[in-house]
N, C-alpha and C positions, 0 to 999 in steps of 0.2 A: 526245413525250417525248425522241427521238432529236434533235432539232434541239433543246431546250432542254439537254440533257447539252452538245451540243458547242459551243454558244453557251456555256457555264456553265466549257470546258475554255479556249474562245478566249481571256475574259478575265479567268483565271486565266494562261495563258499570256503575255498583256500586262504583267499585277499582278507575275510573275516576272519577266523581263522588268527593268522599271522597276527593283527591287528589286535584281539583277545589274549593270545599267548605272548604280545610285548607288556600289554598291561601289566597281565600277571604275574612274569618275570621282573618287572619296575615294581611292583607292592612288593615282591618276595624277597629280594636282595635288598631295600632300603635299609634293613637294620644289621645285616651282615657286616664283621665288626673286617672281614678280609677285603681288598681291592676285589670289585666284580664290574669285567668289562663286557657288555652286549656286542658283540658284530651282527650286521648281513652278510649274504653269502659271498661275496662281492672285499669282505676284508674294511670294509665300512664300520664306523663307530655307529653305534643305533643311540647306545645310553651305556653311562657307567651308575653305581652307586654312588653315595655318598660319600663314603669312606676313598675311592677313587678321584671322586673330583677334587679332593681336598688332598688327597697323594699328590695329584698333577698339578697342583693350585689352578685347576682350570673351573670354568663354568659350563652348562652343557653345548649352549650356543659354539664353545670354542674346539669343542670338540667330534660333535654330529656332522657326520659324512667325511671325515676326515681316516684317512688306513692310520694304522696304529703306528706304525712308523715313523708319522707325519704329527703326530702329538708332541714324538720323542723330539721334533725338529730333525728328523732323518730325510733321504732324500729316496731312498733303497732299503726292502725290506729283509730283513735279517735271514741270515744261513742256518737250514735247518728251521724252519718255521713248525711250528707245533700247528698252526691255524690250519695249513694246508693240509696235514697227515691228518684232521678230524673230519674236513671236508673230504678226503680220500676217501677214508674206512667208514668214516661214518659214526665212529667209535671215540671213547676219550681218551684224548692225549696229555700223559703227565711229563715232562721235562722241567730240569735247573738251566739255566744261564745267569751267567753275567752280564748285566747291561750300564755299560760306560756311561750313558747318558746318565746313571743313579746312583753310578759308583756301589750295585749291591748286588747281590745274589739273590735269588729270587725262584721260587718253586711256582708251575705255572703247570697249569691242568684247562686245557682245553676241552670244552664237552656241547657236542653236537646236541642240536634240541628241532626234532624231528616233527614232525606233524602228520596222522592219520595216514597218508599216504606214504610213510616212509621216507620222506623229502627234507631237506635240513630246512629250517625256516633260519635257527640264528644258530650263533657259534657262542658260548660264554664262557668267559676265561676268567678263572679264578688266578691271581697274584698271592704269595708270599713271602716274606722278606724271610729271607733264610742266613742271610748276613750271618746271624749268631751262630749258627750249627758250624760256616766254615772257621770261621773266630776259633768255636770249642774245640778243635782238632788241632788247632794249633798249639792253644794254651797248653794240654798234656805234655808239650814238648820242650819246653825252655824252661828257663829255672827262673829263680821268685822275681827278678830283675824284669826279664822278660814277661813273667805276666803281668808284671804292674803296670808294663807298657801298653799291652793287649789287653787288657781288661777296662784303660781308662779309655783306650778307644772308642769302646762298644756306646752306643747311645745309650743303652741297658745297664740299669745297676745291678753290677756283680757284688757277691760276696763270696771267700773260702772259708768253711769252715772245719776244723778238727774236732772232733768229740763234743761238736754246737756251740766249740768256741770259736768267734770271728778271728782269723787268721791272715786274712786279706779283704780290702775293700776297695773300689773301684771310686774315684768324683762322683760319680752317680748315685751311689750307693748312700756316699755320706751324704750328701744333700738331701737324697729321699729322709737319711734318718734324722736329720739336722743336727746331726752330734760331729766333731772332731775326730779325724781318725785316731792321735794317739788315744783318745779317750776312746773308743771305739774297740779297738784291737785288743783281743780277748777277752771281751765280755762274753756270754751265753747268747744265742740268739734269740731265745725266749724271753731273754729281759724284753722284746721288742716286738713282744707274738703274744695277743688277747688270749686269755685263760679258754677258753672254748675251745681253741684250736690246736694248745697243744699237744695233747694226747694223739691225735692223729698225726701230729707234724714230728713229733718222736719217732712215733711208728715206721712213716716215712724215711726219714732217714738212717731209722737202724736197718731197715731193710734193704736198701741203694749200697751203705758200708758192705752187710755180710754178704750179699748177692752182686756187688759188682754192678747196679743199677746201670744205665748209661743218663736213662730219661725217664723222669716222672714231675711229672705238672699237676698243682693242685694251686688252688684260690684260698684267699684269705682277705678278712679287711681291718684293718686299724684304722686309728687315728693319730696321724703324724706329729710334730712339736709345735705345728700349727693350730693343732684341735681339726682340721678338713680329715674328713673323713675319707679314706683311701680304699679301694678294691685293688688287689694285687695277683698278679699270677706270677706265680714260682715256679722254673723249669730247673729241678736239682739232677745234676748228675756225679756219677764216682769218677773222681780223681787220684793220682798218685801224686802227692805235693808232696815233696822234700823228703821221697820216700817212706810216709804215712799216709795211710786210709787218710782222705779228704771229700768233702761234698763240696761241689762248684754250682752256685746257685744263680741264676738269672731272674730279676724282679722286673717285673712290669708294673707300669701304673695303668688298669683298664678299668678306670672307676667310670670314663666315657664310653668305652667298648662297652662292658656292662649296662650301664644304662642304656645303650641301643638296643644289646641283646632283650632285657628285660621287657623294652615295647613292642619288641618283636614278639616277645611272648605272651603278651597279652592281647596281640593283634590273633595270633594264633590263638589262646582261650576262647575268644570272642565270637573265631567261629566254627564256636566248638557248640554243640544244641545241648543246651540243658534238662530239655523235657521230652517225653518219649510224643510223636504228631500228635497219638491219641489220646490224650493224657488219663482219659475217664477209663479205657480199657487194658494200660500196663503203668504199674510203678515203677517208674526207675529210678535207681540211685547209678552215680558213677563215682568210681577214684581215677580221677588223672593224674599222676605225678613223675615228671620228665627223669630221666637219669639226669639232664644237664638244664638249662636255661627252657630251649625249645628242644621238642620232642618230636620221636620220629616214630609217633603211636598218632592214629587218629581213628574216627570213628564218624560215619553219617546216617543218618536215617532219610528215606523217602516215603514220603504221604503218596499214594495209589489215588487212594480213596478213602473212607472210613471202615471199610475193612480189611484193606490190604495196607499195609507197611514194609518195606524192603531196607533194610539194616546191612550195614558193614564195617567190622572193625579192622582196622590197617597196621600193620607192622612192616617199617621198610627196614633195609640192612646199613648198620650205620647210625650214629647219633647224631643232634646235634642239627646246625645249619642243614649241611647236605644232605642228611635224613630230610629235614621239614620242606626242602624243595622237591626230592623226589615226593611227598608227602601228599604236595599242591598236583603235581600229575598224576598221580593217580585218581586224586579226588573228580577232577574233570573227568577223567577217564570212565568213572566209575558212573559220573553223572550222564553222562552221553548214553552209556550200556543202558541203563533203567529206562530211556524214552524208548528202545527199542526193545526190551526184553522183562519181562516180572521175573523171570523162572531165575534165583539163586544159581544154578548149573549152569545156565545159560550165561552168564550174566560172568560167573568165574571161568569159561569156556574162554569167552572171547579178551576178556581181562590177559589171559596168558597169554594169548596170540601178539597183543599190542604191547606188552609189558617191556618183552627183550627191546621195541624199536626205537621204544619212548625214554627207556632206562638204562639201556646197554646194560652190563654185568652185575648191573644192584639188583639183588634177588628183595619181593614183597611178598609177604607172608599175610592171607588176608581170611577172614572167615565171615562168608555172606550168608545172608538170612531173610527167611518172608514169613513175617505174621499172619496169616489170615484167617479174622477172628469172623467171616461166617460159616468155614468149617470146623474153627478150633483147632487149626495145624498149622507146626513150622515145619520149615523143608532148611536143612541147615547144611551149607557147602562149606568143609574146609580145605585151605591149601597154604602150607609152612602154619596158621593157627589150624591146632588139628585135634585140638580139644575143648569139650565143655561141658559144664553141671546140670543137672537138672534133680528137683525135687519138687517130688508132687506131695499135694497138699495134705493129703493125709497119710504122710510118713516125715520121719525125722530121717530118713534115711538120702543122702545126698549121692546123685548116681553119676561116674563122670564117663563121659559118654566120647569115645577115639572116634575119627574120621577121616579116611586117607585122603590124601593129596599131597604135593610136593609145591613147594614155593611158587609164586608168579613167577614165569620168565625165564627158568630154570631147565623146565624142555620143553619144545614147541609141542609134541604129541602125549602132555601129561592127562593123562586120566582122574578124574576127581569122581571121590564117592559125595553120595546128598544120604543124609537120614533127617527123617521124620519123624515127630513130635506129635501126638494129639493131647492139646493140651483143656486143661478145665480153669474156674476159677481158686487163685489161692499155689497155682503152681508157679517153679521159679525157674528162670532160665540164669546163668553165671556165662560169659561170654570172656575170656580176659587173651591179653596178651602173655609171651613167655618171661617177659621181666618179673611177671608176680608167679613163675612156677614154684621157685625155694619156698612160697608161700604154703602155696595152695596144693603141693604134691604131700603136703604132712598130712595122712590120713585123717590124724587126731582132730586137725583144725578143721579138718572139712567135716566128717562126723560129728562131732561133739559140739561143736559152737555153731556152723552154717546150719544144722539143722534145728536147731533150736531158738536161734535170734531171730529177728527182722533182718529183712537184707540192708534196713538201716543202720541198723546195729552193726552189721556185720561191716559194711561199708567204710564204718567208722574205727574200726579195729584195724581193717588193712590199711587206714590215713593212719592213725594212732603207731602200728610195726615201721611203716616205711619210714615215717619220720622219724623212729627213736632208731630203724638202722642207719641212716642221713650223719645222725648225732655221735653214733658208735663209729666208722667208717668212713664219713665223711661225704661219700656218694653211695649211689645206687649203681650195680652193676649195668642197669638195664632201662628204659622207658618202662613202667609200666600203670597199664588199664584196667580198668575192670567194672566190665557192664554186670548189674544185675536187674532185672525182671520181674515182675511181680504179675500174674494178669489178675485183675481187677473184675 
């Protein structure tokens, strides 16, 4: 009777389980601006995105329990199925096809989404219309005739341009600009690009000319002849037109991708903890600031008690969307560890163990911690974050303190070192990601200013650099964080 109870609690605990991990894959992919379709194991539709129903013009009702084949109005499921090789291996599956029913090319990554016991619960398939990229291969090829034919194809507004004068324009193009092509052809393309952004969109393109670029995508927003204000992505590549250096430019209108991204990003702020649990016994200040929209940095703290706190900050591999959904499993994951474990070691032990089943090949780089303010010690594990600051109170001296480990996930039998901290009132822990190493690797900056400010002050300096490099550059290489500490 006792083995049939707790066989009967196991998978009820699975069944739960399943039912948590749909939810939270439905919150995660609503602002995802790509098609994201949920399967069962079974090749069953669970749920798509938004962005997917409105691909399909379907609603979910028309969709749920239906094999994807049977969406397309197919009777038989396609050769070479990507679905099946993820349920096989267990691993993600990235493949192109063709699909007649859409007339498009399409890049599709199938990626297994596992549960505690190494068991697929769902399959999710990410869609991308890749239409354009077969397009580009072609255009290279024919002469000006011919691309005016291929380029008015494209739903996408093209432009050529020579030395950033327009040399070709696409229906698409001219419509976005609301100008006439004769009037159009050979103007600068900067007549038509906000003062802020052209120093970077120069830069850009003299670089794509002398290097041969193939592909570089960068955002901008105007306001078109309508006065609506527009968000744009530009995928410029090197061409040879007519035997001259040429940039071939594809323009998007994602002023609605955007705006989904952006709530998406503030779903992700939100839960994000502004205050350290104890607030009377650590100061904290934080700089968040994503390399892109949503970021693939995060950070939680756990209340024990009021003298223990258990701290971890997250670095997954990747920006962007698919950073922030690896992001969401780890966070679960990290949460489950803590009811069973305080010990930091412990706690990034078992992290590595489950990382490879939950993540497949995306390596997390994390670095865990426990306050506990009635010895006055942190116990600080790192693995891929493998560094941190510390200054005590009566010194200006900032010390930065190395800790071995190797990424989550990375190798099943990695070793992690733990160092310990006894700490007093008035000293300061620095905890960051590697997006802010260019920072914080300048001796000067760490000496001379982190020991002498507030770590408000200081906080406000690393906001103040990142956003005037944003300004210079255009983006940030990298997500980055940065915890600091204060005990009180």
């Amino acid at each position: 009777m006792g083995f049939s109870m707790n066989n009967e609690a196991f998978n009820e605990k699975k069944k739960s389980d399943t039912v948590a991990y749909s939810r939270l894959l439905e919150g995660i992919i609503s602002g995802i601006p790509d098609i994201i379709k949920v399967y069962n194991i079974d090749q069953t539709v669970e749920f798509y995105n938004e962005v997917g129903y409105s691909f399909y013009s379907k609603v979910p009702e028309e969709v749920k329990g239906k094999k994807c084949y049977e969406v397309l109005g197919g009777s038989k499921k396609c050769d070479d199925c990507p679905f099946e090789k993820a349920i096989e291996t267990k691993k993600m599956v990235i493949t192109e096809k063709y699909i007649p029913e859409l007339n498009k090319y399409m890049d599709i990554c199938c990626n297994p989404v596992l549960n505690e016991f190494g068991e697929i619960v769902f399959i999710v398939e990410r869609l991308r219309d890749i239409t354009e990229k077969k397009m580009l291969d072609n255009i290279i090829k024919e002469s000006e005739e011919r691309y005016r034919q291929i380029i008015n194809a494209s739903p996408d507004a093209m432009i050529i341009t020579e030395d950033s004068k327009i040399a070709l324009a696409n229906s698409e193009a001219i419509n976005l600009i609301g100008i006439d092509y004769d009037e159009l052809k050979g103007k600068s393309i900067f007549k038509y690009i906000p003062k802020k952004f052209m120093k970077t969109i120069r830069k850009k393109l003299k670089y794509i000319c002398v290097y041969k670029k193939m592909k570089d995508t960068y955002e901008v927003s105007i306001s078109c002849t309508s006065k609506r204000s527009m968000d744009l992505q530009i995928s410029s590549s090197y061409i040879d037109y007519k035997g001259k250096q040429a940039v071939l430019s594809v323009i998007r209108d994602i002023t609605d991708t955007k705006k989904g991204l952006n709530e998406a990003a503030e779903i992700q702020k939100k839960t994000l903890q502004k205050s350290f649990p104890v607030p009377e016994k650590v100061n904290l200040e934080i700089s968040y600031v994503p390399c892109r929209t949503v970021s693939g940095d995060f950070f939680r703290f756990y209340k024990v008690n009021d003298d223990l706190v258990i701290g971890i900050l997250i670095d997954v591999s990747g920006k962007g969307i698919a950073a922030s959904l690896n992001i969401s499993a780890v966070d679960v994951l990290f949460n489950q560890e803590v009811l069973i474990s305080h010990k930091p070691i412990d706690i990034v032990n078992s992290l590595n163990k489950k990382i490879g089943n939950y993540l497949g090949e995306n390596y997390v780089a994390v670095c865990c911690f426990s306050m506990n303010f009635k010895e006055n010690k942190a116990a600080i594990v790192g693995a891929g974050i493998n560094e941190f600051l510390f200054k005590k109170s009566n010194s200006s001296v900032v010390k930065k303190v190395a800790i071995e480990g190797a990424f989550l996930g990375m190798f099943e039998d990695s070793i992690f070192d733990e160092y310990t901290v006894y700490f007093e009132k008035g000293d300061r822990f620095y905890f960051f990601t590697d997006g802010l190493d260019f920072i914080l690797d300048d001796d000067k900056t760490v000496q001379n200013y982190m020991g002498k400010v507030s770590i408000s002050k200081f906080k406000n300096y690393i906001d103040e650099f990142l956003n005037d490099t944003v300004i210079e550059t255009d983006t940030l290489k990298d997500d980055c964080t940065l915890l600091a500490f204060e005990i009180m």
